[in-house]
C-alpha positions in Angstrom: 0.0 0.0 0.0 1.1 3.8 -0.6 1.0 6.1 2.2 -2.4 7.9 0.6 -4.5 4.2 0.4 -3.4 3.6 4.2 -4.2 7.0 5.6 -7.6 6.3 3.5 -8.1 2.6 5.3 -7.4 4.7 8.5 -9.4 7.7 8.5 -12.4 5.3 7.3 -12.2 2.6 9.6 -11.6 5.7 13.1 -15.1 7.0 11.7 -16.4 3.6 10.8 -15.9 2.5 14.5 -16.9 5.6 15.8 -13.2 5.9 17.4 -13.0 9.8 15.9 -14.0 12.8 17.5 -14.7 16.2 16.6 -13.7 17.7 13.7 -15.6 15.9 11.6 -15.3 13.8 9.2 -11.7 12.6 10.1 -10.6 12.3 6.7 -7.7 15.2 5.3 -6.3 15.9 8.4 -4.8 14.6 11.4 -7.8 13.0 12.7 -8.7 13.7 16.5 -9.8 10.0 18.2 -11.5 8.7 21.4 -8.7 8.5 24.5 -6.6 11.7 23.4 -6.5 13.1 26.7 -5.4 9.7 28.0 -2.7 9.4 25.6 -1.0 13.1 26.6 -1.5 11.5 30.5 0.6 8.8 29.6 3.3 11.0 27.4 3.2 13.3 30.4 4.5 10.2 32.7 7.5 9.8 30.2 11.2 11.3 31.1 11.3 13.1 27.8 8.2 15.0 28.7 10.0 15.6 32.7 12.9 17.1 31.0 11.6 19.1 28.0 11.4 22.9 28.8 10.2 24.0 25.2 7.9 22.5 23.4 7.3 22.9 19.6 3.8 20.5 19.0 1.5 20.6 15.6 -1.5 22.4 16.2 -3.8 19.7 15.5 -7.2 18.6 17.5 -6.0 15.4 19.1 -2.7 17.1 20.3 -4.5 19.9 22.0 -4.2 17.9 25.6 -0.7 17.5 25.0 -0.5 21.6 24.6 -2.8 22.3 27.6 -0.5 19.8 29.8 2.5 21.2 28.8 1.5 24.4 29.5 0.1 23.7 33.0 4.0 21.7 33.8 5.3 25.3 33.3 6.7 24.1 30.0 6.7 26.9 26.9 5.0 25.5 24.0 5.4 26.8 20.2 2.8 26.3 17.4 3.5 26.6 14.0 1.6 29.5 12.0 -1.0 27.7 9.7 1.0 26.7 5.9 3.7 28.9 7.7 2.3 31.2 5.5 4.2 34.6 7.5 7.9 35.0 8.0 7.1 35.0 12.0 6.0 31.4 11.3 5.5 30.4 15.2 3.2 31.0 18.0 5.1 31.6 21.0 2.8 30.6 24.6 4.4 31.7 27.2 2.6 29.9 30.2 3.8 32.8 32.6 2.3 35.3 30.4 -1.3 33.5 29.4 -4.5 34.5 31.3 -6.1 31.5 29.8 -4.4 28.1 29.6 -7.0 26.0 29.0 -8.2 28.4 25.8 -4.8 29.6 24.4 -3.2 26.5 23.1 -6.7 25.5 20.6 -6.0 26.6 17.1 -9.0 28.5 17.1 -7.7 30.9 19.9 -4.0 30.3 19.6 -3.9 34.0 17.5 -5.0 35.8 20.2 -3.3 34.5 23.2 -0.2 34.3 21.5 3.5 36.1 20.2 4.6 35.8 17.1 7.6 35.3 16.5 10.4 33.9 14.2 12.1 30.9 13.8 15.3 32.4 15.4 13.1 33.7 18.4 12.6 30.4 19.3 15.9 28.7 20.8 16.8 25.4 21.6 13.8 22.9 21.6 13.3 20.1 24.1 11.2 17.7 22.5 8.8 18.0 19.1 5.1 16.6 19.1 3.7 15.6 16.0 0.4 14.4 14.9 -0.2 11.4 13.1 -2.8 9.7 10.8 -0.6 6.5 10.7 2.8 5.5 12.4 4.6 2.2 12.5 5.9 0.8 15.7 9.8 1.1 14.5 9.0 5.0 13.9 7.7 5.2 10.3 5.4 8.5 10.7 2.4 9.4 8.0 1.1 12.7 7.9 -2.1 14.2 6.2 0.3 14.4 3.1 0.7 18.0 2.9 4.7 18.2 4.1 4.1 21.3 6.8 5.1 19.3 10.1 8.5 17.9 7.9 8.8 21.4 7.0 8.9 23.2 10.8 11.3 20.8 11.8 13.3 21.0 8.8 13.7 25.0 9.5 14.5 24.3 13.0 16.8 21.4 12.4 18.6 24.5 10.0 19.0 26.8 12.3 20.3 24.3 15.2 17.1 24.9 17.4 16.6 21.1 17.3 19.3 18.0 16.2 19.2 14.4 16.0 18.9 14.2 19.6 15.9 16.0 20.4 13.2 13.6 21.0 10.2 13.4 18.7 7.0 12.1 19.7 3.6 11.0 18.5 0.0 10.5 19.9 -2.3 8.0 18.1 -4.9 5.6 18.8 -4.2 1.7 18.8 -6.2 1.6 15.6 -3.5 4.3 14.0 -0.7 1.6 14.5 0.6 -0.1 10.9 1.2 -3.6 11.8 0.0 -3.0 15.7 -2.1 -5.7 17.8 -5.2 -3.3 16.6 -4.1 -1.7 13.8 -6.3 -1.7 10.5 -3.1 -2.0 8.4 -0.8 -4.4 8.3 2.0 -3.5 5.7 5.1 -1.4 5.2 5.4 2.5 5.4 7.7 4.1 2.3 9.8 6.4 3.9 11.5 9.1 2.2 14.6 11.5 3.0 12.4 14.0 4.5 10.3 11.9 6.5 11.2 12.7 10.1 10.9 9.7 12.3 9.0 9.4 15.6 11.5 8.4 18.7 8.4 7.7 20.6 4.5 6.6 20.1 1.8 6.8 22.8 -1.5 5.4 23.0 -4.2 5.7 25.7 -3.2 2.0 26.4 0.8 2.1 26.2 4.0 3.8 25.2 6.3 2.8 22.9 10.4 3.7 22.4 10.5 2.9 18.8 14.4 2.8 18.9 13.6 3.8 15.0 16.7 3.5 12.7 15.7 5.8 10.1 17.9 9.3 10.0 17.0 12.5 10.8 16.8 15.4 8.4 19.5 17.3 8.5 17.6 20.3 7.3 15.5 21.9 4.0 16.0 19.5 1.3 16.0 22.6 -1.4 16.5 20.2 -3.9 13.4 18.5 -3.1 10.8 21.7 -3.2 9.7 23.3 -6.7 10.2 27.0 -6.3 6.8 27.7 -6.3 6.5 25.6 -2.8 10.0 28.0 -1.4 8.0 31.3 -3.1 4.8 30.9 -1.3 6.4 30.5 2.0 8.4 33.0 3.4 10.4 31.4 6.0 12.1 29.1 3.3 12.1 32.1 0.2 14.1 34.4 2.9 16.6 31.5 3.0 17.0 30.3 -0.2 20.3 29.2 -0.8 22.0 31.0 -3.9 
């Protein structure tokens, strides 16, 4: 199977079991799922999470406990600016500075609770949290297919904010895992240079250390994007190598 026919077998069988949750329907995006807030509680019991300071996490629905319980441990959480579409491409929450820490980290608030700043505003970076529509066991992440959450870490990985020892984790539902013991898909995942690979995936029911061997990305692949991907956003057209 190709990454688009398994994120197609997942998003129909979460809303076919009635495992998704609002948005709705859970296809074409990271899909939110029953036992999200249980899955951040367990990522929240990990020694990643106890030593992470900063926080960069995908603004996604089924990450949004993940954002609220990082914000409440005191730890600062960045978001990235939807398509990265300004030059000030991340959503600084400071949780010192936020009236509201249960509304600020949604998307739909995240604008007004928030700083913008720059990628260089952001400094070092404890531990990334990405969202998912499929992930393997051995670290093999599947996004909704549009390259942005790559992307933010690629830009961070280029400026030395993050490197290949800065933890990256995942939270899914059992039904998300490719090849788990509940997992609708049982096959393997293409991964490709850019791909960055999860270090750790948590479930409501269990955590796993994938111990993945894939590399990290060192940075943009510029060979990789047509111009007209580096033109439209400005965080990778102000860096265009010559």
């Amino acid at each position: 199977m190709d990454k688009q026919a398994i994120r197609e077998t997942v998003w129909d069988a979460l809303e076919e079991r009635s495992i998704a949750r609002f948005p709705f329907p859970p296809h074409d995006r990271i899909p939110n799922f029953a036992g999200a807030s249980e899955a951040a509680q367990r990522l929240a019991e990990t020694a990643v999470w106890d030593a992470a300071e900063t926080v960069k996490a995908n603004p996604d629905s089924p990450q949004l406990p993940v954002r609220r319980a990082a914000l409440r441990a005191g730890k600062t959480v960045y978001m990235a600016v939807p398509r990265l579409r300004d030059e000030r491409c991340f959503y600084e929450l400071d949780p010192a500075e936020l009236d509201d820490i249960e509304a600020a980290p949604a998307v739909s608030n995240v604008a007004d609770h928030a700083r913008q700043v720059g990628p260089e505003a952001v400094g070092s970076v404890d531990l990334v949290v990405s969202g998912s529509v499929a992930v393997t066991e051995a670290g093999a992440r599947i996004g909704k297919g549009e390259g942005y959450s790559d992307l933010e870490y690629a830009v961070l990985r280029e400026l030395g904010l993050v490197d290949e020892t800065t933890p990256v984790v995942t939270t899914v539902h059992e039904l998300q895992i490719v090849g788990g013991p509940e997992g609708v898909v049982d096959t393997t995942v293409p991964v490709d240079d850019h791909d960055v690979p999860m270090d750790w995936v948590v479930t409501p029911e269990r955590t796993v250390e994938t111990e993945t061997t894939h590399t990290t990305p060192a940075g943009v692949d510029w060979d990789a994007l047509p111009p007209s991907r580096i033109d439209e956003i400005p965080v990778l057209s102000a860096r265009r190598p010559d």
